[in-house]
N, C-alpha and C positions, 0 to 999 in steps of 0.2 A: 335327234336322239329322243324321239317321241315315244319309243318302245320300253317303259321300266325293265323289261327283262336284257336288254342289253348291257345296263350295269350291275348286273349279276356278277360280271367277269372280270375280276381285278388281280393282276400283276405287282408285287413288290419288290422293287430292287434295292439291295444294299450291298455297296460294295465296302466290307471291311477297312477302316484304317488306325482306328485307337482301339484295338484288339476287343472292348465288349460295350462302347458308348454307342456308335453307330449301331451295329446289332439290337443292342437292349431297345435303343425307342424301336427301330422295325416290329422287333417282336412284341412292346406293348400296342403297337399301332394296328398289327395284326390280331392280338386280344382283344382289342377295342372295337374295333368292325365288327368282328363275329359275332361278340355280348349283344352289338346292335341289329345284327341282321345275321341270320342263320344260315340263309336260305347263300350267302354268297359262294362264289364260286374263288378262293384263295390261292395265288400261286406265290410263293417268295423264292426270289433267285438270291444267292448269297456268296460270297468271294468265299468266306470264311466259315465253314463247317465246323470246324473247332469250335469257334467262339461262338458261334450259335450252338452247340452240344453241352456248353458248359451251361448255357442259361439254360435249357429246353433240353435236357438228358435223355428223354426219350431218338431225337435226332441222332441218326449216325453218320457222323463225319465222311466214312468212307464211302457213302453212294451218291452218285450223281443224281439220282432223282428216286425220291421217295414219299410215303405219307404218312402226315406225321396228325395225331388225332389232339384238338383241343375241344374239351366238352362236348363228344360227339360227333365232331364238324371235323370234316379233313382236311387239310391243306395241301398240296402241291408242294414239297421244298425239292431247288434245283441248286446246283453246284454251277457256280457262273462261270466255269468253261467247261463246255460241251462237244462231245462231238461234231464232224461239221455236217456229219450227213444228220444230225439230231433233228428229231420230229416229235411235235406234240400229241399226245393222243389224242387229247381234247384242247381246244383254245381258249388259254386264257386270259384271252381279250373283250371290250376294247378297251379298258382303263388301266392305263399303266401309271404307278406312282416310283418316279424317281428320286431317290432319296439321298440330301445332302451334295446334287451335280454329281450323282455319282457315275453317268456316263451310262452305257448300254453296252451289252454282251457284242460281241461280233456276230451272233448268228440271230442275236435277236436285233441286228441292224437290217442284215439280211432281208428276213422279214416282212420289217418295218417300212421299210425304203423299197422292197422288188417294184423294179419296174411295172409289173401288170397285176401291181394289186390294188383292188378298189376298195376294200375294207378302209373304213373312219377308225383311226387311233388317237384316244387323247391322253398327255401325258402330265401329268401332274410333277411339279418339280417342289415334292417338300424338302423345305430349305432347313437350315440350324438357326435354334432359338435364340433369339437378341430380342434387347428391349431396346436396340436402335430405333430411330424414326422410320428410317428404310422400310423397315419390315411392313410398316401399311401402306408404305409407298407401292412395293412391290408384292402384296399380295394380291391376287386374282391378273397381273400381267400378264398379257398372252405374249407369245414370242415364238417367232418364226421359225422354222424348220426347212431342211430343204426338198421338203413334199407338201402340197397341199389338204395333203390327206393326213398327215400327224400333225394334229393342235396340240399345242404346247401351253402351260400357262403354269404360274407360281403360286404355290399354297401355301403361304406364311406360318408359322403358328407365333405366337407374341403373346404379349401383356395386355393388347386391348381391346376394347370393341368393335375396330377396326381391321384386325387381325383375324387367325382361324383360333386363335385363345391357344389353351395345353391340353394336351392328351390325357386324359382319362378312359380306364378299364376297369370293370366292374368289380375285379379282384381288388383292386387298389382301393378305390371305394369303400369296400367293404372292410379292409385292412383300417384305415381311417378312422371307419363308424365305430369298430373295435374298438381302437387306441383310445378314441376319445372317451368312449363311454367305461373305458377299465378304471377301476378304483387306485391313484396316485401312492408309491411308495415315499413316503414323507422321509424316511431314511435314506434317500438316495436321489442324486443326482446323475442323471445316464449324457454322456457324450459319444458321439460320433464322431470317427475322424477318416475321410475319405479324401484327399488332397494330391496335388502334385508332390515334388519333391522340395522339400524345405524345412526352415528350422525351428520345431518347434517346442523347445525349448521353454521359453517365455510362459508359450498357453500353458504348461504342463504348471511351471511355478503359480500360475496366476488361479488354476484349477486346487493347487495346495492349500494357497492361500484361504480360497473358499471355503475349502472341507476344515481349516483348523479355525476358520470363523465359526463356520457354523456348529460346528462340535461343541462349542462355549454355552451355546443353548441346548445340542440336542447329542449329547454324546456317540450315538449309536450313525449319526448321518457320513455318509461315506459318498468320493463322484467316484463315478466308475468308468473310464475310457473303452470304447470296441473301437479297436480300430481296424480296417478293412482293409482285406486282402488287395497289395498293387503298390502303386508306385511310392506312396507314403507311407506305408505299416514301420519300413526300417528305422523312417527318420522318427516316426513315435515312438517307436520302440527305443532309440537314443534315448529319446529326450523322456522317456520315463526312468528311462538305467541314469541320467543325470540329477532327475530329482530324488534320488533316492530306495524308487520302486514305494513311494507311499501311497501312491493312487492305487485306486483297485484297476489291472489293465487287464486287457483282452484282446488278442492277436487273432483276428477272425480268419476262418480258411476264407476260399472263393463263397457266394451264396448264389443259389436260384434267385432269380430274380422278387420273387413272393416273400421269400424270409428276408434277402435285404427291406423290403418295404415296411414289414411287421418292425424292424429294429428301428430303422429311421421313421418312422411314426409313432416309437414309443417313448421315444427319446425324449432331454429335456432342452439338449441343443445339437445343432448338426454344423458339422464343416463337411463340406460338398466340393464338390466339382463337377465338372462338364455340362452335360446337358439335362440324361437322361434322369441325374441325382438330384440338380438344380429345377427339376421341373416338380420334381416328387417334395422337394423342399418346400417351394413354394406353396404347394398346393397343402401341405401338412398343417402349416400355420403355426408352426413352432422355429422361436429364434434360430437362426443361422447365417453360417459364413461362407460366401462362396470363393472358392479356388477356381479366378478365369485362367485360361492356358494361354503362358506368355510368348508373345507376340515383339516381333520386332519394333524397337524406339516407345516399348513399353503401352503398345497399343490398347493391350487388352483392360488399362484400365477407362478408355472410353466406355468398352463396355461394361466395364462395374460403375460406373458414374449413371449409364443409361440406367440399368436396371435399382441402382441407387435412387432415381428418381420417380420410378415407381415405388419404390417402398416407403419412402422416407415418409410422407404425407400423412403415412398411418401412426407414425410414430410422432404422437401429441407432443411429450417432454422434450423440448429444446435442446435438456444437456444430453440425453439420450440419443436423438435426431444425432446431434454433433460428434457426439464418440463413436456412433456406427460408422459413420461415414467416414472419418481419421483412420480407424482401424480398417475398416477393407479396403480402403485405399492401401496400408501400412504393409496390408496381407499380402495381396496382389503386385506389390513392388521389390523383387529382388534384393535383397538381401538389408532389405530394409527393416530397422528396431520393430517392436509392438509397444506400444502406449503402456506400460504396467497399471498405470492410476483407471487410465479407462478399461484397461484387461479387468479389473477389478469391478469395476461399476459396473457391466456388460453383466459380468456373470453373478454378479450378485442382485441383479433386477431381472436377471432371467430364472434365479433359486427362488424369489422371492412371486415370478409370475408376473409380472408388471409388464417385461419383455414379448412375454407371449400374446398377450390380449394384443400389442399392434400388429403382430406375423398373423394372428389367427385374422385383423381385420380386413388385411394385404390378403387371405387367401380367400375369403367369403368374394370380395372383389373380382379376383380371376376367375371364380365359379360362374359368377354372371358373368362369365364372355363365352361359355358356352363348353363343349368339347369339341377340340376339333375334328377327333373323328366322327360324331352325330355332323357336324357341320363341312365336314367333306360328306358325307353320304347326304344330305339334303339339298347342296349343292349339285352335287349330282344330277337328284331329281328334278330342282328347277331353277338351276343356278343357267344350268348347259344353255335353257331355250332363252333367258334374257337378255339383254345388253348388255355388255359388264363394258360400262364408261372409264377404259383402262387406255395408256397407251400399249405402241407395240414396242418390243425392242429385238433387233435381230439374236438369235441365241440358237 
């Protein structure tokens, strides 16, 4: 791969399955390339048109292949099933990035695989974000296929320097540089609430609590819940008709991807989920709670303990350190109490900003591990001709 104009030609696959978390990283992965390199050549196949039309409105659901313009730069979006007599007009090959094993179209097996094709395909296999050990295990693995001609290999993204780091796009970026430099309403405390389905009840009393503390000093101070269009709006929406309706609440529609960023970086604390929210959280530097998606024998709180163990370090105070950890464990475990005394602490050292200086030191951290789209497109350039001292594994 001596030729830089070879990797001009990159392919995005995303085969839909939690209707706009997969999607959402795709399409910022595809923001993030382009900010970086203009000149590429973008194609995204996608199961799901819908949910891509919802983030990316200009997209229409209804065509199999069309193009769709970000800042100039066109994109290629395809409808991942095709005709079978379907032909490219242009190819856009040879890097293909597989997103979350999401498998390959049947015609773009075809392809891939015809017997008398001599064209080189390499496929990138971007995985889902953990702060597992795994993930440095297994990023840069090559793994076998059954052509000699399609390399395969895994591009992690993770927590560490080891890893390809988190996605960053220039808009988000700049979303950030905003938030941070905007002048603080001292009257208000803004929450986010973005979660699976659950009870939450507790956070809503423990959010009370705060606002009639702090009212004792500042009359006028008010928290104000947004809570996001999906699987948890209903159960906030309980659990504020149970407190009374004394918080100030807000039932958000769906958002563009860009205006959810602007809210969740304005905020003064975020409950999250998945991937695409928990990456954005991370990187924002403002307290929060993640909702992993639960897993059988209560798996998923491996992964809050992993990712627990990247944060924690930043968080100096001991009793702090300790009540984080209790609570998203508490979160994360069906049907299990929330701590009220630590409910309280959390949010009262997160009004007070004490909270924030350790998320903001956890996010300066993940900055230095790079982006990983700058770091797949460098890789690219000269990752291809190295040795990458990886094992194989057949896949």
């Amino acid at each position: 791969m001596q030729d830089k104009t070879q990797n001009k030609n990159l392919m995005i696959l995303c085969k839909v399955v939690d209707n706009f978390g997969d999607i959402g990283v795709v399409y910022r992965l595809a923001k993030a390339l382009t900010d970086l390199d203009s000149s590429l050549n973008l194609t995204i196949v996608c199961s799901n048109l819908e949910s891509f039309s919802a983030m990316a409105q200009k997209i229409d659901p209804s065509k199999k292949s069309q193009i769709f313009t970000y800042r100039q730069n066109s994109w290629q979006i395809l409808d991942w099933e095709q005709d079978e007599d379907f032909e490219f007009t242009s190819t856009p090959f040879p890097i293909i990035l597989e997103c979350f094993q999401c498998g390959r179209p049947q015609w773009l097996e075809k392809i891939l695989f015809a017997p008398d094709s001599k064209e080189t395909y390499r496929i990138f296999n971007i995985e889902y974000l953990t702060a597992e050990d795994y993930a440095e295990d297994f990023h840069l693995l090559k793994c076998y296929t059954r052509s000699q001609n399609v390399k395969k290999m895994f591009f992690m993204p993770g927590f560490t320097k080891k890893t390809a780091g988190l996605l960053l796009d220039s808009g988000f970026e700049q979303t950030l540089k905003t938030a941070r430099t905007a002048k603080k309403d001292k009257n208000q405390f803004t929450v986010t609430l973005f979660s699976y389905e659950r009870d939450f009840k507790q956070i809503f009393e423990a959010l009370l609590r705060l606002q009639e503390k702090q009212r004792k000093k500042n009359p006028a101070f008010t928290v104000k819940v947004l809570a996001a269009a999906g699987k948890s709006q209903s159960f906030a929406q309980k659990a504020w008709e149970q407190t009374d309706r004394k918080l100030d609440f807000t039932a958000l529609p769906f958002l563009p991807q860009e205006e959810w960023d602007k809210i969740l970086c304005a905020a003064d604390f975020n409950f999250i989920r998945g991937e695409e929210s928990l990456a954005r959280a991370c990187l924002a530097g403002l307290p929060f709670f993640w909702h992993a998606y639960v897993q059988e024998e209560n798996y998923q709180l491996v992964k809050v303990s992993a990712l627990l163990q990247k944060l924690l370090p930043f968080v100096e105070e001991e009793n702090l350190s300790s009540a984080l950890e209790l609570l998203w464990n508490q979160y994360n475990t069906p049907e299990a109490p929330l701590n009220a005394e630590n409910l309280d602490y959390i949010f009262q050292k997160a009004a007070e900003g004490t909270l924030k200086k350790s998320f903001a030191a956890f996010a300066e951290e993940l900055l230095k591990n790079g982006n990983l789209a700058k770091n797949l497109l460098d890789f690219l350039q000269t990752g291809l001709s190295a040795t990458v001292e990886k094992k194989s594994k057949k896949y």
